[in-house]
C-alpha positions in Angstrom: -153.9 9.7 -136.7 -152.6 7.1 -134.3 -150.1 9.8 -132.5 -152.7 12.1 -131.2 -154.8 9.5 -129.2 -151.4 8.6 -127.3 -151.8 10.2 -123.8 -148.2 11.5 -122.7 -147.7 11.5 -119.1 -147.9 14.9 -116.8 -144.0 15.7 -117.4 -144.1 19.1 -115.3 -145.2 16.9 -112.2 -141.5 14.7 -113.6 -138.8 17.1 -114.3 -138.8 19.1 -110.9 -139.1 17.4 -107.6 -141.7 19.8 -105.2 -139.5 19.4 -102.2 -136.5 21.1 -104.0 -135.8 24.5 -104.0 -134.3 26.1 -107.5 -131.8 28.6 -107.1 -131.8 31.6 -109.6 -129.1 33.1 -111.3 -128.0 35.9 -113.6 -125.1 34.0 -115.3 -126.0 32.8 -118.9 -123.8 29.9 -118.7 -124.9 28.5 -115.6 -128.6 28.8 -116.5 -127.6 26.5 -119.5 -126.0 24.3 -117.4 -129.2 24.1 -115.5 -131.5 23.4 -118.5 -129.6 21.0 -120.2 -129.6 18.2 -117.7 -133.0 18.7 -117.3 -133.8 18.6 -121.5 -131.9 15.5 -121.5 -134.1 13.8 -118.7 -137.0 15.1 -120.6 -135.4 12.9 -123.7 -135.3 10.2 -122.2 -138.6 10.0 -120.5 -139.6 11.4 -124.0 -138.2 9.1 -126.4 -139.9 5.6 -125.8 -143.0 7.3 -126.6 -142.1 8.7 -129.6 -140.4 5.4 -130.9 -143.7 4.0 -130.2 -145.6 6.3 -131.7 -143.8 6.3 -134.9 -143.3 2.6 -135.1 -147.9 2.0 -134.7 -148.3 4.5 -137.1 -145.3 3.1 -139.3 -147.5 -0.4 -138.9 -150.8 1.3 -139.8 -149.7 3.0 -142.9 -148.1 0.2 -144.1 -151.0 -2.0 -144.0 -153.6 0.7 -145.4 -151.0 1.2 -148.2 -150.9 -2.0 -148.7 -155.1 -2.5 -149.1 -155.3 0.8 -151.5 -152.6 -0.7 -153.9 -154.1 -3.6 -154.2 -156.9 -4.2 -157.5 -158.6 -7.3 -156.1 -157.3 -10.2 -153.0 -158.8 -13.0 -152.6 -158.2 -15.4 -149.3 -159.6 -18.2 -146.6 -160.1 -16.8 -143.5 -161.0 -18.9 -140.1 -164.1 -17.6 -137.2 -164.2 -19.1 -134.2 -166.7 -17.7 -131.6 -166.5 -18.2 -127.9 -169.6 -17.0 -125.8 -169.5 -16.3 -122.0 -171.2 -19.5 -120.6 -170.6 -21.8 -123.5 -168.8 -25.3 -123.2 -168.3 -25.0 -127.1 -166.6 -23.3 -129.8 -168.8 -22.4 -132.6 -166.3 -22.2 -136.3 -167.2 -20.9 -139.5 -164.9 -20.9 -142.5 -165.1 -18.3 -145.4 -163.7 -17.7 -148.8 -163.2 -13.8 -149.7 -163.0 -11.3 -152.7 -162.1 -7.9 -152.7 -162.4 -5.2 -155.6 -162.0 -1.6 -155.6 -165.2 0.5 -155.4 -166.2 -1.3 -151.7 -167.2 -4.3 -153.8 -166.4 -8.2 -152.4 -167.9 -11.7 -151.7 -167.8 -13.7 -148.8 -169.3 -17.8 -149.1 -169.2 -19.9 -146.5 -171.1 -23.1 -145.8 -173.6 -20.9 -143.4 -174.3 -17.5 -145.5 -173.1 -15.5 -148.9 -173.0 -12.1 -148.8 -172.4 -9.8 -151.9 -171.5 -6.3 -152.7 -171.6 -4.7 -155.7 -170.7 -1.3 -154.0 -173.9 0.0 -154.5 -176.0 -3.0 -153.1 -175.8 -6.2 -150.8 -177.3 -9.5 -151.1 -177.5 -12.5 -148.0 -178.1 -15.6 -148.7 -179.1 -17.7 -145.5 -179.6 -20.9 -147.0 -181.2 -22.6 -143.7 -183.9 -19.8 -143.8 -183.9 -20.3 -147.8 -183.9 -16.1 -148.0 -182.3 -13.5 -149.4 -182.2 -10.1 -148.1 -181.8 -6.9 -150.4 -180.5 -3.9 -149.3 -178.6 -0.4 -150.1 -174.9 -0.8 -149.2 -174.5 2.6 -147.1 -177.8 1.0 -145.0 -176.5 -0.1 -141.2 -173.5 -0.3 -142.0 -172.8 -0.9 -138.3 -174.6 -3.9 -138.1 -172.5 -5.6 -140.8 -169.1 -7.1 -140.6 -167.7 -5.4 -143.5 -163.9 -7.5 -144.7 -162.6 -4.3 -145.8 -163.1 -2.6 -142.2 -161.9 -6.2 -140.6 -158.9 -6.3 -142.7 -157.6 -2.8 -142.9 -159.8 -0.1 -141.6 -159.9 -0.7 -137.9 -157.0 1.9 -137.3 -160.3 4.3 -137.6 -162.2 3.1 -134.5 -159.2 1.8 -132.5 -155.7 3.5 -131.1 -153.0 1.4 -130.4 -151.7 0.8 -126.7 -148.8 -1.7 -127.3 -146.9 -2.9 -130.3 -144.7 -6.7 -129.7 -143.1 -8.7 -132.3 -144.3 -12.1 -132.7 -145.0 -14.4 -135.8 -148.2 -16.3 -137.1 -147.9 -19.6 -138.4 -144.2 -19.2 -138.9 -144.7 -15.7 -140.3 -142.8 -13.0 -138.4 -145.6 -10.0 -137.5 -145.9 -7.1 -135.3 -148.8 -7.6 -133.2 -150.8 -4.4 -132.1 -153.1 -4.0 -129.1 -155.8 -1.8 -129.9 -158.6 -0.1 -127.9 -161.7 1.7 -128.8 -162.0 5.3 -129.3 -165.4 5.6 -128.8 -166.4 4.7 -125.0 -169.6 3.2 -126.3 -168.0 0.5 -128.2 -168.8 -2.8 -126.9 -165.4 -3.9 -127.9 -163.1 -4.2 -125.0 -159.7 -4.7 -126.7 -158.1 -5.4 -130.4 -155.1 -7.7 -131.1 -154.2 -7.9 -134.4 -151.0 -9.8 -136.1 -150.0 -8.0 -139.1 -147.7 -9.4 -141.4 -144.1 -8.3 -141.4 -143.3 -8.8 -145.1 -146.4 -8.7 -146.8 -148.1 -5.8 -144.5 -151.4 -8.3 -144.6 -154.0 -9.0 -141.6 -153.1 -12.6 -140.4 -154.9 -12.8 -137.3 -157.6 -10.8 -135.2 -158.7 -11.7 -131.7 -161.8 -9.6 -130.5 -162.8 -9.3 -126.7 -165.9 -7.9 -125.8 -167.2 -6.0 -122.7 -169.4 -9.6 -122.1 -166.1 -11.5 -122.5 -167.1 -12.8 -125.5 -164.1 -13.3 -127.8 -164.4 -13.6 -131.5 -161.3 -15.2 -133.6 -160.7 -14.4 -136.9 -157.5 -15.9 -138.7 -156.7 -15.3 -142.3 -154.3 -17.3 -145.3 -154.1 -18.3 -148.9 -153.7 -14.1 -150.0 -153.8 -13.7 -154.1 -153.6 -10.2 -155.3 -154.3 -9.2 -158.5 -156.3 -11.3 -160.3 -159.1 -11.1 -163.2 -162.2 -11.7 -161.7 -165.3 -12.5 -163.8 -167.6 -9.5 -164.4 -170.6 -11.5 -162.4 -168.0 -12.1 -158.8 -170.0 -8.8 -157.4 -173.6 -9.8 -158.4 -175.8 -12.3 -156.8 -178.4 -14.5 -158.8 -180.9 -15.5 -156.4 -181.6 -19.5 -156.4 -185.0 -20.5 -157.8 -187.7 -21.1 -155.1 -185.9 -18.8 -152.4 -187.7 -15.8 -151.0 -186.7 -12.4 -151.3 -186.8 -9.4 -149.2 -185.9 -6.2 -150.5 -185.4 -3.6 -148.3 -184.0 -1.0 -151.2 
C-alpha cells in the first residue's frame, strides 16, 4: 500500500560513474569480485529506504488494526482553524462515538451530526435545521471521524516518519502527502500513538495555507452504547430538510 507510492531514486545513474571505463574479463572469480562491491553499495543506498518503507507501513497497519478491532470508541477531540488573513483562531470542541457498520455521533456546542450507517442527520442549532440525507451521498463534502482517525493512509503516502510524543505520549509522527494531485491538501502530519496505535494529533495544511488542527484524548473502547446513540430525534419546532 504505502511501499509502492515511494519513488526510489535512478540507481543505474549511482552505481557506475560515466567517466569510468569497465574492464571485461573471462575469469569467473574476478567478475564476482567486480559485482560484489558494487551489490554492497547498492545495499546501502538501498537499505534506508527499505527500513522506511517497512517501518510507515508497520505504523499504518498498526493503526488500521487497531480501528477494525475495536466494537465502539468514544473520545474528546480539539479543532482549531487558522485562515490565511485571519488575526484569529476559530476552536470548536467535539465529543465522538464510533460503532461498527460506519455508524457514530459527533456533538459539539456548534452542530450534531449522526450516522446510523445507512443515514445522517445535522443539527445546526443557530439555523434551527436539520438536514436528512443518504450516508453514501457526498461523501467528499463531509468530514467523516472514521476517515480522520484511521483511513487517511488511502488518500495520503508517507514522505517522513520522526519520533516525537503528544502530551507526554511517545508517538511516531508521519508526514503525509496527497496522492491525488487535485487534492487541495498540501501536507498531512499525524502523531500516532506509540502504545495504543490511536490518532492523537492531525495538523492539515492546505494549498491556501490554511491549516486545520485537530487534537484528540479521553479514548474508551468497548463500551455498551444505548440502542438510540445512532439515531437522531429531531427537536420540536426545528425544520427539516430531507434530501433522501
Amino acid at each position: 500500500m504505502i511501499i509502492k507510492d515511494i519513488e526510489f531514486p535512478n540507481l543505474a545513474n549511482r552505481a557506475v560513474n560515466p567517466g569510468t571505463k569497465l574492464k571485461s574479463s573471462r575469469s569467473h572469480g574476478h567478475r564476482n569480485g567486480s559485482i560484489l562491491p558494487i551489490l554492497a553499495i547498492l545495499a546501502l543506498i538501498l537499505y534506508p529506504l527499505m527500513t522506511f518503507a517497512e517501518e510507515s507501513e508497520a505504523i499504518i497497519q498498526r493503526v488500521q488494526k487497531k480501528f477494525e478491532s475495536l466494537s465502539t470508541l468514544s473520545l474528546h477531540f480539539e479543532i482549531r482553524y487558522h485562515t490565511t488573513g485571519a488575526t484569529d483562531t476559530a476552536q470548536d470542541e467535539s465529543r465522538l462515538i464510533l460503532a461498527k457498520g460506519d455508524k457514530f455521533r459527533l456533538e459539539s456546542p456548534s452542530r450534531t451530526i449522526v450516522s446510523d450507517g445507512e443515514n445522517i442527520w445535522m443539527y445546526d442549532p443557530q439555523q434551527q435545521q436539520v438536514i436528512i440525507r443518504h450516508a453514501n451521498d457526498h461523501q467528499g463534502d463531509l468530514l467523516n471521524p472514521r476517515q480522520i482517525l484511521f483511513d487517511y493512509p488511502s488518500k495520503y503516502r508517507v514522505e517522513k516518519v520522526q519520533k516525537g510524543s503528544y502530551a507526554g505520549i511517545s508517538c511516531d509522527i508521519l508526514t503525509m502527502m496527497p496522492k491525488d494531485p487535485a487534492d487541495p491538501t498540501r501536507k498531512l502530519q499525524v502523531w500516532v500513538d506509540r502504545t495504543e496505535s490511536y490518532t492523537r494529533k492531525i495538523i492539515v495544511e492546505d494549498t491556501a495555507d490554511n491549516i486545520m488542527t485537530f487534537e484528540f484524548e479521553n479514548f474508551t473502547s468497548g463500551q455498551n452504547m444505548p440502542e438510540n446513540t445512532f439515531n437522531y430525534s429531531t427537536p420540536k419546532g426545528v425544520e427539516v430538510i430531507d434530501l433522501r
